[in-house]
C-alpha positions as CSV (number, residue, x, y, z in Angstrom):
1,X,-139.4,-111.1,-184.8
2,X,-138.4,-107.6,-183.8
3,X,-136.1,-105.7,-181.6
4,X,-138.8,-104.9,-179.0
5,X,-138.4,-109.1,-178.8
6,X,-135.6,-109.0,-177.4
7,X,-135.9,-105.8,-175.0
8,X,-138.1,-107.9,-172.3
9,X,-136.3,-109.6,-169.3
10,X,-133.4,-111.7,-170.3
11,X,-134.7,-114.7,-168.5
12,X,-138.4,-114.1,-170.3
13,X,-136.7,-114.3,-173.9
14,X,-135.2,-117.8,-173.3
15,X,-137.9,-118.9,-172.0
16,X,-139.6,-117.3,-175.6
17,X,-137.3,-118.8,-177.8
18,X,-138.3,-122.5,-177.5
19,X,-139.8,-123.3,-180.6
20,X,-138.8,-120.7,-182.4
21,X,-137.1,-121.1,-185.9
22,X,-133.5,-120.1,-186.6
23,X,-132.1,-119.7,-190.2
24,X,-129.0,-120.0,-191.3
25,X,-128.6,-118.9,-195.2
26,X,-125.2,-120.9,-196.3
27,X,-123.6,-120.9,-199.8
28,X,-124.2,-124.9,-199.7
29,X,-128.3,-124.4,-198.9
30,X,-130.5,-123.6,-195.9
31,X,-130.2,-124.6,-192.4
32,X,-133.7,-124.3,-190.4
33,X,-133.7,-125.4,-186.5
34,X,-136.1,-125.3,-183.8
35,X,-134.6,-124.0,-180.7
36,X,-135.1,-126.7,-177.9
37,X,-133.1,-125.5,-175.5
38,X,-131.7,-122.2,-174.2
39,X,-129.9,-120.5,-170.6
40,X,-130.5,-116.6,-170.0
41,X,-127.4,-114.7,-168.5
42,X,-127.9,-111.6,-166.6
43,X,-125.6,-109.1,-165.9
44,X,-124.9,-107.9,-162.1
45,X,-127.3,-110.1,-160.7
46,X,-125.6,-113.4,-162.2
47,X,-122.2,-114.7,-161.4
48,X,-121.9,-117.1,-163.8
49,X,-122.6,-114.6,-166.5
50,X,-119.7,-112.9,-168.8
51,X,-121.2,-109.5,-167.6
52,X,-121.3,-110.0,-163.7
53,X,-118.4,-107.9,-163.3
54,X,-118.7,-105.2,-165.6
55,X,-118.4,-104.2,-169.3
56,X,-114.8,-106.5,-170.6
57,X,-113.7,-106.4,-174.1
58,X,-115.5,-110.1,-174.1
59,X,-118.8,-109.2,-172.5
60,X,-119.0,-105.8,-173.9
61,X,-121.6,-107.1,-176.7
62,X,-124.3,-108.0,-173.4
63,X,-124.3,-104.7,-172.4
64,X,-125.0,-103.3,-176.6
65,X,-127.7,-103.5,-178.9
66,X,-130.1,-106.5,-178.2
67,X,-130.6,-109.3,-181.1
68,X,-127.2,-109.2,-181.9
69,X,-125.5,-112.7,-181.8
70,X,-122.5,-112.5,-178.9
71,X,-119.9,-115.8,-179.7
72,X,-117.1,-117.1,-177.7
73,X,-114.6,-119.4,-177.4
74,X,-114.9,-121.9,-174.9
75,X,-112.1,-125.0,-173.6
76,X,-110.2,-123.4,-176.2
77,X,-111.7,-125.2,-179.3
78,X,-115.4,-124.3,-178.9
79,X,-117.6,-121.7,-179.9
80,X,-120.9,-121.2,-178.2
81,X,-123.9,-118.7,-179.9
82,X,-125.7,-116.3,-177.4
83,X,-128.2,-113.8,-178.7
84,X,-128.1,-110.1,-176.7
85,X,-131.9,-109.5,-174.9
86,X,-132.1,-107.7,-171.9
87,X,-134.4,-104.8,-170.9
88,X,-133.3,-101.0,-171.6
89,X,-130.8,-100.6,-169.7
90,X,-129.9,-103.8,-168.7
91,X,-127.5,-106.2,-169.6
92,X,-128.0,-110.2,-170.5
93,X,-127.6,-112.5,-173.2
94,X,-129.2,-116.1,-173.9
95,X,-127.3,-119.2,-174.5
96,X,-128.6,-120.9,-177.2
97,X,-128.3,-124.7,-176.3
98,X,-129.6,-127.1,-178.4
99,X,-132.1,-127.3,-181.5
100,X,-133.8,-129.7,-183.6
101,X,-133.4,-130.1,-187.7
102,X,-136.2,-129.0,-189.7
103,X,-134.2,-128.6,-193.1
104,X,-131.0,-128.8,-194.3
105,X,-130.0,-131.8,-192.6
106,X,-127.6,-133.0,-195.1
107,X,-125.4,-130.0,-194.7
108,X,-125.9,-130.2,-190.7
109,X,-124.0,-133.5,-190.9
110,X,-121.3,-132.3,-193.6
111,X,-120.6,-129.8,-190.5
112,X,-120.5,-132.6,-188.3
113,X,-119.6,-135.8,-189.6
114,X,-119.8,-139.2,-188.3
115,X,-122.5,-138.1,-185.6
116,X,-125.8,-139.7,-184.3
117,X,-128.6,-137.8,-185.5
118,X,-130.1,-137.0,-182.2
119,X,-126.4,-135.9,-181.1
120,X,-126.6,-133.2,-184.2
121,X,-127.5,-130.3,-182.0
122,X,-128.3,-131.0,-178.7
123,X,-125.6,-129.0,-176.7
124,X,-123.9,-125.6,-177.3
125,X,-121.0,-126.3,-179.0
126,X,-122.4,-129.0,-181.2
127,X,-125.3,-126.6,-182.5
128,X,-122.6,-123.9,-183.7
129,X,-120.7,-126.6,-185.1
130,X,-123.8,-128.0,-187.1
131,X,-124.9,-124.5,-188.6
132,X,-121.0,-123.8,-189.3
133,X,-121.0,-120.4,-186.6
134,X,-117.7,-119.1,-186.5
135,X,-116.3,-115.9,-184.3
136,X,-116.7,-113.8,-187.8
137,X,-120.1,-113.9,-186.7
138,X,-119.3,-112.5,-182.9
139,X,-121.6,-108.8,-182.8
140,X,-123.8,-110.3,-186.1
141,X,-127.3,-108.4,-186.3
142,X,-129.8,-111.0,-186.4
143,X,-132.7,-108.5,-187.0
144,X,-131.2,-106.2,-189.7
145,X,-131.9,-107.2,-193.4
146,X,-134.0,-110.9,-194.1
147,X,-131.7,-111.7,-197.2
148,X,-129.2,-112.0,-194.1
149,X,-126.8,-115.2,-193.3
150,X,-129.1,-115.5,-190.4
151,X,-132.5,-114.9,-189.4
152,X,-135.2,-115.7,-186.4
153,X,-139.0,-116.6,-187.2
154,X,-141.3,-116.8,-184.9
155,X,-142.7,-120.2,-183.2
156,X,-145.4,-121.9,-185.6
157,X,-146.4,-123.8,-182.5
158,X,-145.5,-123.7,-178.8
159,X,-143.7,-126.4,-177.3
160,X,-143.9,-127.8,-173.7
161,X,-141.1,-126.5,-171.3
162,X,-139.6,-127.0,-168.2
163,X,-137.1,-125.2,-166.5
164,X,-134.1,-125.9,-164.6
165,X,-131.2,-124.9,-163.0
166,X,-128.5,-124.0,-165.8
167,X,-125.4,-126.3,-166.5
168,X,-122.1,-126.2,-167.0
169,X,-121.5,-123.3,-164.3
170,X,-120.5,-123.6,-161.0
171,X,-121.6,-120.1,-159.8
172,X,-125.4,-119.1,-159.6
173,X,-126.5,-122.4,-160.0
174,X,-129.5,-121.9,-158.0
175,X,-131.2,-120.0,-160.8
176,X,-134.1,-122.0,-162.9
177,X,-132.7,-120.1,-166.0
178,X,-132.9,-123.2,-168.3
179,X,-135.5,-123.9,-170.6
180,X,-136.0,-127.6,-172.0
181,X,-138.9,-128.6,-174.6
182,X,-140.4,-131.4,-173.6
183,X,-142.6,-132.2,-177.0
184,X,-141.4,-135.0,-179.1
């Protein structure tokens, strides 16, 4: 993947993202998922995005340099992992939801013990926890150097999706910004 990627429509690149591979280089070994679910944020247009009311030290990532990874804290004990994609000029970010394991599963479930495999990574909070994503990573450049902690690859094979309305908000909930695989 490239920058250009991520400098379409923000609601375009989540929809994108399912399938795709994300990498996560650890001392302990590799960590490979397959993004199965994600919910694109816009800026202005969105009230239940970070950005909807302008530039804030928290949002101030949305309105930067796009494929960089934009973490916060949520409930106050959560992080959740967003990756920056908008159009020049724009602002928006896409909430990566869920995944599936492809490798490293052993050290997914050292990150999140005592867990049902098909509970691993299948919400926000529970995927950062199971690739060990921490705020340190908040501004991260997921398309600078391969040997990276982190990298994208590009789908092998397209999934299935639907789309929804978004979760979790109570604003803008109208939107069909969510993006589900439906493929086994």
């Amino acid at each position: 993947m490239n920058r250009h990627f991520f400098e379409q429509d923000t609601v375009w690149v989540a929809e994108q993202l399912i399938g795709c591979y994300l990498v996560r280089q650890t001392d302990e070994g590799i960590i490979r998922v397959q993004i199965t679910e994600t919910e694109a944020y816009k800026g202005a247009e969105d009230p239940a995005s970070h950005a909807y009311r302008g530039m804030t030290p928290r949002s101030r990532l949305m309105f930067g340099e796009v494929g960089r990874l934009y973490i916060y804290f949520i409930y106050g004990k959560y992080f959740c992992m967003n990756v920056v994609a908008h159009e020049p000029g724009m602002v928006g970010a896409v909430l990566i939801r869920g995944a599936r394991p492809v490798e490293g599963m052993d050290l997914i479930r050292a990150n999140r013990p005592n867990q049902s495999d098909k509970t691993l990574l299948n919400g926000p909070a529970k995927l950062t926890q199971g690739l060990n994503i921490t705020k340190d990573m908040n501004g991260y450049d997921l398309l600078a150097d391969p040997n990276n902690c982190m990298t994208w690859l590009q789908k092998e094979r397209n999934l299935t999706t639907v789309k929804t309305k978004r979760i979790g908000i109570s604003k803008g909930t109208d939107l069909l910004w969510r993006f589900l695989a439906v493929d086994p």
